[in-house]
Residue frames as qw, qx, qy, qz and C-alpha x, y, z in Angstrom:
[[0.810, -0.343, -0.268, 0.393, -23.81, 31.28, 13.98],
 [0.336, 0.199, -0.143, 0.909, -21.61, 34.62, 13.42],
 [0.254, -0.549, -0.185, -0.775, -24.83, 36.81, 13.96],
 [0.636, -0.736, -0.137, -0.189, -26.08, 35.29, 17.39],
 [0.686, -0.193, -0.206, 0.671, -21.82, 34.49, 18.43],
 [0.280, 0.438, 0.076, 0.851, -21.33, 38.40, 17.91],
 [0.460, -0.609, -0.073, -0.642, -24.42, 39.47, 19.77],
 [0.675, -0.696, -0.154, -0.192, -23.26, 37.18, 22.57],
 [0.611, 0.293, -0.087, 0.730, -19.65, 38.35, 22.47],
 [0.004, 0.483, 0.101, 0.870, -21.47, 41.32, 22.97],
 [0.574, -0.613, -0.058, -0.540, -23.70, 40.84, 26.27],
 [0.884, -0.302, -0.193, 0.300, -21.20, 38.55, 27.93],
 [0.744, -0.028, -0.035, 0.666, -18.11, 41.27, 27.36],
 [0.069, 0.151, 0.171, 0.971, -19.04, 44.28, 25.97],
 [0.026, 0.692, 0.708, -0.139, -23.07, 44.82, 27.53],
 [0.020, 0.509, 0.028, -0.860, -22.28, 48.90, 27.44],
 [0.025, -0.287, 0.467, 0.836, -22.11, 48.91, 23.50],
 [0.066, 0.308, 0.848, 0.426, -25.69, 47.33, 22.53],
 [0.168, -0.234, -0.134, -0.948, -28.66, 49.49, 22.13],
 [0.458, 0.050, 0.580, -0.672, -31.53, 49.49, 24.20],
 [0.018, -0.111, -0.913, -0.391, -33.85, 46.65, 22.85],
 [0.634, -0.184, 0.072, -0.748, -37.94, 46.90, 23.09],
 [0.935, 0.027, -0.262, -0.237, -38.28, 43.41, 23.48],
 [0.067, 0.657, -0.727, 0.186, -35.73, 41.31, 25.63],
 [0.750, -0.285, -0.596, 0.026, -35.48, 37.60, 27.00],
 [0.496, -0.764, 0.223, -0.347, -33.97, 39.12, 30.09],
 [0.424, -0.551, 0.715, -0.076, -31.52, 36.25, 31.84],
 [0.838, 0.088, 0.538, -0.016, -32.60, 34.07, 29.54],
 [0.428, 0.821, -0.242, -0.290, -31.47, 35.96, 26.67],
 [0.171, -0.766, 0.612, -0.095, -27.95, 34.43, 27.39],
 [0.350, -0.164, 0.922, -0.012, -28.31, 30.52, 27.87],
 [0.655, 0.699, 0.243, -0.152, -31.35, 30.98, 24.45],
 [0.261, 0.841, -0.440, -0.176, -27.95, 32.51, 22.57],
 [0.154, -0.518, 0.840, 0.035, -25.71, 29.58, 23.61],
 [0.635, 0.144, 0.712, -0.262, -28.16, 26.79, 23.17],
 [0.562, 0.768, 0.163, -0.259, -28.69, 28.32, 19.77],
 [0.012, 0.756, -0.654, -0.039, -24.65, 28.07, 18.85],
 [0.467, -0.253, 0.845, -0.064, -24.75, 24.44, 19.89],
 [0.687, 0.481, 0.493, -0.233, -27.81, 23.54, 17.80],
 [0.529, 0.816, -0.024, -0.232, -26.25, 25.44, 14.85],
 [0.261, -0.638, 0.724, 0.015, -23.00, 24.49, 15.36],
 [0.405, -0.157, 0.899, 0.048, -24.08, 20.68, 15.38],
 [0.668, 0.649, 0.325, -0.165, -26.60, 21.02, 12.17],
 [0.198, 0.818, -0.491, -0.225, -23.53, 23.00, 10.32],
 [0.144, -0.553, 0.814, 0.101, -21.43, 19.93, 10.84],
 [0.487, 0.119, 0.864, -0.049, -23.51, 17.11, 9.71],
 [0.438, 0.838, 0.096, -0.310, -24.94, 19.43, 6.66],
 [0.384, 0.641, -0.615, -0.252, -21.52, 18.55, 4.41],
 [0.503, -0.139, 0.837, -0.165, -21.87, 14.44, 5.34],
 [0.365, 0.091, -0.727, -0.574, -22.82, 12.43, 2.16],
 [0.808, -0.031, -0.014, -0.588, -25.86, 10.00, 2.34],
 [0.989, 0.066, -0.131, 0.024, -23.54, 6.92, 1.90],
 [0.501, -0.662, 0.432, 0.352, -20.45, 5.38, 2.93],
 [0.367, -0.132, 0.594, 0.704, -17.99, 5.77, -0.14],
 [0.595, 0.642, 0.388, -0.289, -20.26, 7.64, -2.46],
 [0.552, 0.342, 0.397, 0.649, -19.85, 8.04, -6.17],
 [0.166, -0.071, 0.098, 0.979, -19.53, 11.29, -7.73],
 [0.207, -0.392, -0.657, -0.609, -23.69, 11.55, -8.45],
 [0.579, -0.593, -0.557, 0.050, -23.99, 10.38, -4.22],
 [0.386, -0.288, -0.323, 0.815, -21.82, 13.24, -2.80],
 [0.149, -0.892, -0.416, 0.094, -22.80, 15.76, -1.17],
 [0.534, 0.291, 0.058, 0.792, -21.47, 18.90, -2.73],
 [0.379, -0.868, -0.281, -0.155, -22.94, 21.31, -0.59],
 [0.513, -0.657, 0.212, 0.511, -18.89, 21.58, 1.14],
 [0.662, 0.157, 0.429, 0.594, -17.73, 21.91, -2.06],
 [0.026, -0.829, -0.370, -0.419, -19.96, 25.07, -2.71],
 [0.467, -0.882, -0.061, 0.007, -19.46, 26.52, 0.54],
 [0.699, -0.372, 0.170, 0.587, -15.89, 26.14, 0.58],
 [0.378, 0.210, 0.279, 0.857, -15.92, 28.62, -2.79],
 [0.078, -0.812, -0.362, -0.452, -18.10, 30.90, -1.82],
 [0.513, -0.835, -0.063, 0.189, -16.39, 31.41, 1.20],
 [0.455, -0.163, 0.351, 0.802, -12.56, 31.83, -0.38],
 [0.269, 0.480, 0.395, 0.736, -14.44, 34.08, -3.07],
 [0.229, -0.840, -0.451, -0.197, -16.31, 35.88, -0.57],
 [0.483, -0.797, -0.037, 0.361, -13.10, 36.47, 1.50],
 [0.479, 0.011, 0.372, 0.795, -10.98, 37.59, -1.74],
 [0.116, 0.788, 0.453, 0.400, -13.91, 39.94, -2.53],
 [0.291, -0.936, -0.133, -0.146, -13.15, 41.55, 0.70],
 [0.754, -0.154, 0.238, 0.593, -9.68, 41.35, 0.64],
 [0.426, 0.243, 0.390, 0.779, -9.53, 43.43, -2.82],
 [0.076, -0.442, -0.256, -0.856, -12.37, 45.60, -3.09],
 [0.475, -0.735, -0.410, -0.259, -15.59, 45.64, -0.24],
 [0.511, -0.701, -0.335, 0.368, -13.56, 46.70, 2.85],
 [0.138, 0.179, 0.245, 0.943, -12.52, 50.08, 0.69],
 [0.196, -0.280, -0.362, -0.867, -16.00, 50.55, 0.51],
 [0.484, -0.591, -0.642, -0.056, -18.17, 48.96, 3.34],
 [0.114, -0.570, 0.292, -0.760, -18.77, 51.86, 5.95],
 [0.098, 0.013, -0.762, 0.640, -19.98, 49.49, 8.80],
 [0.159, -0.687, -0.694, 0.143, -23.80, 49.52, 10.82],
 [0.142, -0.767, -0.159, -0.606, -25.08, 52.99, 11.63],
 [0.472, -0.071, -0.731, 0.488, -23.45, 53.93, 14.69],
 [0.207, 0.199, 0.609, -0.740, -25.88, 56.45, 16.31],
 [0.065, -0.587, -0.740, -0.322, -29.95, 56.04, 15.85],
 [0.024, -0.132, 0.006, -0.991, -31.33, 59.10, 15.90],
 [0.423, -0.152, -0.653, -0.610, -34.82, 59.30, 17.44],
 [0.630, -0.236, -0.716, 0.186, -34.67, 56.60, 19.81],
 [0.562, -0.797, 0.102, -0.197, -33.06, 58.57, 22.92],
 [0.933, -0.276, 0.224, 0.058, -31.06, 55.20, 23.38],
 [0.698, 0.655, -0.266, 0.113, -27.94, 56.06, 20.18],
 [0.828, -0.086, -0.082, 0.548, -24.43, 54.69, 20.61],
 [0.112, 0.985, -0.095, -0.084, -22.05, 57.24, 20.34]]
């Protein structure tokens, strides 16, 4: 959901800053991106739902429980130490013709 929200963040606000694709949907690109958001969106939410009403501890579905620490550990990782050190996408592609600058 971050990867296709970003890219259509990007062609709805910002169209200058994406590189030239070889492959495009063309107008459809756009209402394929959102449709995709909804779909993922409403699988996400029904993916941390137990199997029963009142479950025991054996029937729940710990799958939020997981996610919920991997995401606080993932965002204390980058908090302390990875955004020191993450440098970001390549911003020009050499080669192409097509680089960002």
């Amino acid at each position: 959901m971050f990867s296709i929200g970003s890219i259509l963040y990007r062609r709805l606000f910002e169209p200058g800053t994406l590189p030239h694709a070889r492959w495009s949907l063309g107008k459809l690109g756009i209402p394929c991106n959102i449709a995709a958001i909804i779909y993922v969106a409403y699988a996400f939410f029904w993916a941390f739902w137990p199997q029963t009403y009142k479950p025991s501890a054996g029937d729940f579905n710990w799958a939020v429980v997981l996610f919920g620490v991997v995401t606080i550990l993932s965002g204390l990782f980058y908090v302390v130490s990875a955004r020191h050190i993450y440098k970001g996408p390549v911003m020009l592609v050499e080669g192409r013709g097509h680089g960002l600058q």
